[in-house]
N, CA, C and O atoms as a Tripos MOL2 file, in Angstrom:
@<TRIPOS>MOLECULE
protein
  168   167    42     0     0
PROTEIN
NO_CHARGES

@<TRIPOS>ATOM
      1 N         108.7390   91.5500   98.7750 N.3       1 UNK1
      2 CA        107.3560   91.9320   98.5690 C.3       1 UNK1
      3 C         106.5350   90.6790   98.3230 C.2       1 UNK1
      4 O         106.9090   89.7070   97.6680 O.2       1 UNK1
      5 N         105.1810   90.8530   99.0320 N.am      2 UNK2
      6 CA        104.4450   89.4360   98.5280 C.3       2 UNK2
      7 C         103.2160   89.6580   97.4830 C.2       2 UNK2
      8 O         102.6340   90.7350   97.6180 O.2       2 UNK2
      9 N         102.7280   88.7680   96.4340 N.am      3 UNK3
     10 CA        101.8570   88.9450   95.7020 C.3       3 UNK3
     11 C         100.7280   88.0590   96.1490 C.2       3 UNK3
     12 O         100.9290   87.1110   96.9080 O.2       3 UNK3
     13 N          99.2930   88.4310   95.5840 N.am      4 UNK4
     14 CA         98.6460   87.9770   96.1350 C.3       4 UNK4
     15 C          97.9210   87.1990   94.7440 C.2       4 UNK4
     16 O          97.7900   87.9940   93.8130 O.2       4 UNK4
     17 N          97.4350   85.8100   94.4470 N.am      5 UNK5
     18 CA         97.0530   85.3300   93.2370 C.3       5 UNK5
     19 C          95.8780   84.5510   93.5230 C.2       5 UNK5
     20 O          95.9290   83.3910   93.9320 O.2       5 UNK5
     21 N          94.5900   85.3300   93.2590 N.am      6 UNK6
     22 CA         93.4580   84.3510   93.1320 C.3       6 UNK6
     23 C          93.0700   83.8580   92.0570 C.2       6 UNK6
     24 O          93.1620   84.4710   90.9940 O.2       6 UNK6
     25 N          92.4700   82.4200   92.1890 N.am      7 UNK7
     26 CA         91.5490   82.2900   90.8940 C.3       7 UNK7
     27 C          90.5260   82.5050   90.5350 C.2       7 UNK7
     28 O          89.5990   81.9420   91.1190 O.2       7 UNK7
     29 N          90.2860   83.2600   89.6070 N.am      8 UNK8
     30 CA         88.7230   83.5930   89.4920 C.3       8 UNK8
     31 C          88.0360   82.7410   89.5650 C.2       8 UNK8
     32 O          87.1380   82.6910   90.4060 O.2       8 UNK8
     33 N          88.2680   81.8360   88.7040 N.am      9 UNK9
     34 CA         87.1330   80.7080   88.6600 C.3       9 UNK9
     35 C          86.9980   79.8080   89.7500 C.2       9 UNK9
     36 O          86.3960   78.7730   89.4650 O.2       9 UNK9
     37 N          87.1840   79.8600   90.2990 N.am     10 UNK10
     38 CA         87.0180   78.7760   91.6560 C.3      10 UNK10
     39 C          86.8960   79.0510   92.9450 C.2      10 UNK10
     40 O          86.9810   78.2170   93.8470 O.2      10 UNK10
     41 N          86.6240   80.6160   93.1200 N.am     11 UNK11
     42 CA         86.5780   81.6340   94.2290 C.3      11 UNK11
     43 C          85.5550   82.5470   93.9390 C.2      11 UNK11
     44 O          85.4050   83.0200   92.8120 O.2      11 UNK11
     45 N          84.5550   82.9280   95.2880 N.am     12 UNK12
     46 CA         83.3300   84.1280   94.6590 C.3      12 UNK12
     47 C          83.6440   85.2340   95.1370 C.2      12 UNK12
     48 O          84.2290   85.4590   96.1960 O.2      12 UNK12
     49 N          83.2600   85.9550   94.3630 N.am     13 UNK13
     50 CA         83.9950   87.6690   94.5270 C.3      13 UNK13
     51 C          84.1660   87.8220   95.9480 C.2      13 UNK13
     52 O          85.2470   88.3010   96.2890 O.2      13 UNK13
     53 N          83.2010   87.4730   97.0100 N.am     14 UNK14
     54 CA         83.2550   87.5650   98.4120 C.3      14 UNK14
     55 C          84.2360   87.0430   98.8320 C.2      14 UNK14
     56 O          84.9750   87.7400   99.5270 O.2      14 UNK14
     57 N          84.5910   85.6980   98.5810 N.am     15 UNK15
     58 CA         85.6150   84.5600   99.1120 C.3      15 UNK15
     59 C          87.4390   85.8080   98.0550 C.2      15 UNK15
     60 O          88.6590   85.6910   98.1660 O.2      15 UNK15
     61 N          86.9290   86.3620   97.5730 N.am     16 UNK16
     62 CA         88.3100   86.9570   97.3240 C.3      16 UNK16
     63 C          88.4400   88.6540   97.7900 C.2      16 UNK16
     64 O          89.5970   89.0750   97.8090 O.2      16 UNK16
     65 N          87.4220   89.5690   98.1350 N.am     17 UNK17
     66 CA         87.5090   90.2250   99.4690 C.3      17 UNK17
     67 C          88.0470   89.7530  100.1990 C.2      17 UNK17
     68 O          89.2600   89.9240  100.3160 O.2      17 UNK17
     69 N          87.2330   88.8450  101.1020 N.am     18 UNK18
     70 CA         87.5210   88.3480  102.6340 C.3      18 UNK18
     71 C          88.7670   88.2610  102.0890 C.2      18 UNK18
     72 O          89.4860   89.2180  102.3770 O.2      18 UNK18
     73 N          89.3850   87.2050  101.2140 N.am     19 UNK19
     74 CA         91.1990   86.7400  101.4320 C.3      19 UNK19
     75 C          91.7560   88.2510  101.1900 C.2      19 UNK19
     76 O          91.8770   88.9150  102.2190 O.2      19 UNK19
     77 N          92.1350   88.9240   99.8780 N.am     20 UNK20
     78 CA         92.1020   90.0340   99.7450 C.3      20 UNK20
     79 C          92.5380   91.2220  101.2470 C.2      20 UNK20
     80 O          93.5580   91.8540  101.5220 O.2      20 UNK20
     81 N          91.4000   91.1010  101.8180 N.am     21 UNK21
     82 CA         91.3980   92.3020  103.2730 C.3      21 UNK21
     83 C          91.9730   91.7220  104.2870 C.2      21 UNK21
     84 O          92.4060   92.4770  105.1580 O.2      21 UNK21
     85 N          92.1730   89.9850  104.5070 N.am     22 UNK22
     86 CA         93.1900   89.6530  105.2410 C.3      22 UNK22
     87 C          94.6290   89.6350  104.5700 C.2      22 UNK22
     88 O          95.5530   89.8220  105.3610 O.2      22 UNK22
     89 N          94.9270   89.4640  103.3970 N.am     23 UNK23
     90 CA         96.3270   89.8690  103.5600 C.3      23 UNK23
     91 C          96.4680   91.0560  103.4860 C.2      23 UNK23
     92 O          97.4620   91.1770  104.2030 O.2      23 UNK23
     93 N          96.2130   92.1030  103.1380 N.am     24 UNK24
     94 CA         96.0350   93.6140  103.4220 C.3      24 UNK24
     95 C          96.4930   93.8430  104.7360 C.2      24 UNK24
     96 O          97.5070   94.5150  104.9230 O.2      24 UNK24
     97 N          95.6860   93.2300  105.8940 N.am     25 UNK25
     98 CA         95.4210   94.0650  107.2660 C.3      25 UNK25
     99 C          96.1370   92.8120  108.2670 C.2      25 UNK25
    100 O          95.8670   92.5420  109.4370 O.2      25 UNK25
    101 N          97.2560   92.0960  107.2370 N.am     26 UNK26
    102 CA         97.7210   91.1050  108.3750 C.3      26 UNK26
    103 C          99.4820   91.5030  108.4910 C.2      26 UNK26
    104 O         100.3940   91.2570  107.7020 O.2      26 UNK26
    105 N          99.4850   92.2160  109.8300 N.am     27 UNK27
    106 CA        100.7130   92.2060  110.3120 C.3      27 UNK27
    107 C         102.1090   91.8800  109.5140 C.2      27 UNK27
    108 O         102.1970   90.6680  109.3180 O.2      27 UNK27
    109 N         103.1730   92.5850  109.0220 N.am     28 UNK28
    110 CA        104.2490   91.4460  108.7940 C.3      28 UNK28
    111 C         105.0000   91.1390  109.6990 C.2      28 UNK28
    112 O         105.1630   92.1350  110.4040 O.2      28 UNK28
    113 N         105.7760   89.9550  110.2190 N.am     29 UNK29
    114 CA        105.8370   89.1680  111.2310 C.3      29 UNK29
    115 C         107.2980   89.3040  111.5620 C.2      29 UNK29
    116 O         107.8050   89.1310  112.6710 O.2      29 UNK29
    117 N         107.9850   89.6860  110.2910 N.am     30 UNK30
    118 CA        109.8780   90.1720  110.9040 C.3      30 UNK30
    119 C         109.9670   89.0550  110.0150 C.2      30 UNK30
    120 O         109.2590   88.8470  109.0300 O.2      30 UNK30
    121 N         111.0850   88.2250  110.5400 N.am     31 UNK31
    122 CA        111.6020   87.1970  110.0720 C.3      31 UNK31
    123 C         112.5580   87.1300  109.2360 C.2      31 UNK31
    124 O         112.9390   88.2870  109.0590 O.2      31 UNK31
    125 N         113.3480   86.2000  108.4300 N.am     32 UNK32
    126 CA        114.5080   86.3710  107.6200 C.3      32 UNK32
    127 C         114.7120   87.0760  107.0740 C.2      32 UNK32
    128 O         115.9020   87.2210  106.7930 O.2      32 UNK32
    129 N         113.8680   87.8880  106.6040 N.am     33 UNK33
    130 CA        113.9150   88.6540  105.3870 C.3      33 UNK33
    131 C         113.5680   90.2190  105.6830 C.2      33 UNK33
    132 O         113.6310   91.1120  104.8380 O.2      33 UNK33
    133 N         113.1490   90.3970  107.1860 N.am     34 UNK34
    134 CA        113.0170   91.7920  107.6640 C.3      34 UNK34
    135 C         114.3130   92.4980  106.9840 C.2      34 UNK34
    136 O         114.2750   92.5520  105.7550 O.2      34 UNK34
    137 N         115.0250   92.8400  107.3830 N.am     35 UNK35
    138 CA        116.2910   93.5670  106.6320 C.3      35 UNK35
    139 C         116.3200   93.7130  105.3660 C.2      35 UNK35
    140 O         116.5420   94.8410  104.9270 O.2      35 UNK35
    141 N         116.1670   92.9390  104.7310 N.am     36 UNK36
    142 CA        115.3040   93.3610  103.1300 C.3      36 UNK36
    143 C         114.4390   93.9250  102.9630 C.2      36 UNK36
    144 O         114.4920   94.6120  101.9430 O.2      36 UNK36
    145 N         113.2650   94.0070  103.7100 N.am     37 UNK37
    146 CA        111.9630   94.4670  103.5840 C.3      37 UNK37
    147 C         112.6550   96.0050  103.8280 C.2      37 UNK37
    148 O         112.5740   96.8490  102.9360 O.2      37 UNK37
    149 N         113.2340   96.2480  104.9180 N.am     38 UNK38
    150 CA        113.9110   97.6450  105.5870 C.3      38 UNK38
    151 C         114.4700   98.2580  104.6540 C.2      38 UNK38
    152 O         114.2590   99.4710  104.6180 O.2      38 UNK38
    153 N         115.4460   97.5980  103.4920 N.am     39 UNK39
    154 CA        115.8460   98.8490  102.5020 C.3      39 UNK39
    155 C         114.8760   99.3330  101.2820 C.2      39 UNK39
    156 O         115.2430  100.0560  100.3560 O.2      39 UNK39
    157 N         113.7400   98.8680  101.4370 N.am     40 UNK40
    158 CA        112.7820   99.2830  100.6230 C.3      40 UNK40
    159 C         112.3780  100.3040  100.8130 C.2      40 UNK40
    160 O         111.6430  100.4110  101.7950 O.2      40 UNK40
    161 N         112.6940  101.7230   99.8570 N.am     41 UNK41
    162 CA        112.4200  102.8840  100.1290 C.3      41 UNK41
    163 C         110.6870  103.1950   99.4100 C.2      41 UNK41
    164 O         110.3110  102.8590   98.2880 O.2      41 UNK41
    165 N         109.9370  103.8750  100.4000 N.am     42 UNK42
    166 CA        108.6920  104.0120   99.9860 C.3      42 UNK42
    167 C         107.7430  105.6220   99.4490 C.2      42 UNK42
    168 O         106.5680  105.5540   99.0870 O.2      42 UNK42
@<TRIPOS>BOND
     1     1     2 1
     2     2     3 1
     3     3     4 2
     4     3     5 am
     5     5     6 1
     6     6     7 1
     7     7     8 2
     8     7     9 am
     9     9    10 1
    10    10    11 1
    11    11    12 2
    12    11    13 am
    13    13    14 1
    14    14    15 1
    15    15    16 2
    16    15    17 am
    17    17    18 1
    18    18    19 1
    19    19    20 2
    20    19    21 am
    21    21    22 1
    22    22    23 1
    23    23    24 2
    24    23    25 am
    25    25    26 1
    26    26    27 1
    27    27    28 2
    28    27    29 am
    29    29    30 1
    30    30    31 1
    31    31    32 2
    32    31    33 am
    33    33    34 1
    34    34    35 1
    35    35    36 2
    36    35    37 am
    37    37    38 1
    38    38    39 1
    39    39    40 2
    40    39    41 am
    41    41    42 1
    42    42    43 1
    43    43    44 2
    44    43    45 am
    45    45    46 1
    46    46    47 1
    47    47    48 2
    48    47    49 am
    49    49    50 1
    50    50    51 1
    51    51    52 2
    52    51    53 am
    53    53    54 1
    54    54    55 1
    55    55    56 2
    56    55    57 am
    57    57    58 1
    58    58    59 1
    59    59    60 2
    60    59    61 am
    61    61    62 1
    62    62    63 1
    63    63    64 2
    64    63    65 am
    65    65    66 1
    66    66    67 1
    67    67    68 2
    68    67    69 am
    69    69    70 1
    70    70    71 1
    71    71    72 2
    72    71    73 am
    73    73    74 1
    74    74    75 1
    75    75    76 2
    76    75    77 am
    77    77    78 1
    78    78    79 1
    79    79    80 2
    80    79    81 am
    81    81    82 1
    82    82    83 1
    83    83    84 2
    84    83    85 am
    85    85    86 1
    86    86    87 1
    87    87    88 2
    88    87    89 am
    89    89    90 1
    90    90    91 1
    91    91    92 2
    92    91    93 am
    93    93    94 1
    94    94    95 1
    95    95    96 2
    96    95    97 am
    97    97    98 1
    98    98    99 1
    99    99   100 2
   100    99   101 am
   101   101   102 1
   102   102   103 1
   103   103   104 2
   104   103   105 am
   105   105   106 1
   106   106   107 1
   107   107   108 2
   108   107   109 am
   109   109   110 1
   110   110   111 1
   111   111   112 2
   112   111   113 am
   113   113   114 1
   114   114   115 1
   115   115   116 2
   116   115   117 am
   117   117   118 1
   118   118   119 1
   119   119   120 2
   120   119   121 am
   121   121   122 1
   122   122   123 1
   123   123   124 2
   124   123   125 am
   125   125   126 1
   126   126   127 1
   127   127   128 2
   128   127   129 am
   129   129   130 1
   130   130   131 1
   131   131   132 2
   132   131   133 am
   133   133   134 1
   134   134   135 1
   135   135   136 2
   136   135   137 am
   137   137   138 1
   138   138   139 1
   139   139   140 2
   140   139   141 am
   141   141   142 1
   142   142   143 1
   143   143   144 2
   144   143   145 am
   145   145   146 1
   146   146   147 1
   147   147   148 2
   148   147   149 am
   149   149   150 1
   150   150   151 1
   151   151   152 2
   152   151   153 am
   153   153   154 1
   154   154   155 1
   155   155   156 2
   156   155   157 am
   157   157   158 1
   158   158   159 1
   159   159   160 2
   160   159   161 am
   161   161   162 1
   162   162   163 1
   163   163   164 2
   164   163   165 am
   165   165   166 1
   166   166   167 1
   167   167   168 2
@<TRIPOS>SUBSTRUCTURE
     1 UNK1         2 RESIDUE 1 A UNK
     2 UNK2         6 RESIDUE 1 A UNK
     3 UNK3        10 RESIDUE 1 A UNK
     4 UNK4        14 RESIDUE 1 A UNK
     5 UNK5        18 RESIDUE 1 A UNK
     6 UNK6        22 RESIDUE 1 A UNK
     7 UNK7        26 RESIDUE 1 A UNK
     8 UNK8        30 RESIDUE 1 A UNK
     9 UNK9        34 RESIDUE 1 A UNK
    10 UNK10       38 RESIDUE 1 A UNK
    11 UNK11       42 RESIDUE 1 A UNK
    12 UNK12       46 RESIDUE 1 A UNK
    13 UNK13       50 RESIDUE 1 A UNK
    14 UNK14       54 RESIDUE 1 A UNK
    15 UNK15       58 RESIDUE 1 A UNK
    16 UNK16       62 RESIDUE 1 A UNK
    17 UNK17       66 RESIDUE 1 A UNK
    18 UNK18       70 RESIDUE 1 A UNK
    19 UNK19       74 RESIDUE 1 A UNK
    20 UNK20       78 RESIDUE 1 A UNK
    21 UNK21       82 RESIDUE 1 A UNK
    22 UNK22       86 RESIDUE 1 A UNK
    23 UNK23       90 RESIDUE 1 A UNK
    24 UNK24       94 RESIDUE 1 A UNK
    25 UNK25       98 RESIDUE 1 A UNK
    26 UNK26      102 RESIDUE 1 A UNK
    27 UNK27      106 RESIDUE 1 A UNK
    28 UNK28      110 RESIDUE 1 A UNK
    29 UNK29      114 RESIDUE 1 A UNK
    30 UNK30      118 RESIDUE 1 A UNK
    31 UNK31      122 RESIDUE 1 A UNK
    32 UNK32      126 RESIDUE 1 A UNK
    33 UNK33      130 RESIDUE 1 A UNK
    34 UNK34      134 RESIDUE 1 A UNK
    35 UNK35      138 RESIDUE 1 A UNK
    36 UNK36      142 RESIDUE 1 A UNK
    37 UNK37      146 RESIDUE 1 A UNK
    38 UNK38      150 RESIDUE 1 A UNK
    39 UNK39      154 RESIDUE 1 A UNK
    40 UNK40      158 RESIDUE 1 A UNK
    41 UNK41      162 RESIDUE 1 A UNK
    42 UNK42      166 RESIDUE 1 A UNK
């Protein structure tokens, strides 16, 4: 699972939407760790 960590102070509420709704709406890509991701029951 990935977390997502902004700083408040050095980011404006907008600049942490925008990041925010791109990692939200960005694809996961497979990779080493697909098979892990797969036994995650939801």
């Amino acid at each position: 699972a990935n977390i997502l960590c902004l700083p408040a102070r050095f980011i404006s509420i907008k600049e942490a939407q925008e990041i925010t709704t791109a990692f939200l709406t960005t694809a996961f890509e497979g990779g080493r760790h697909a098979n892990r991701v797969g036994k995650i029951s939801c």
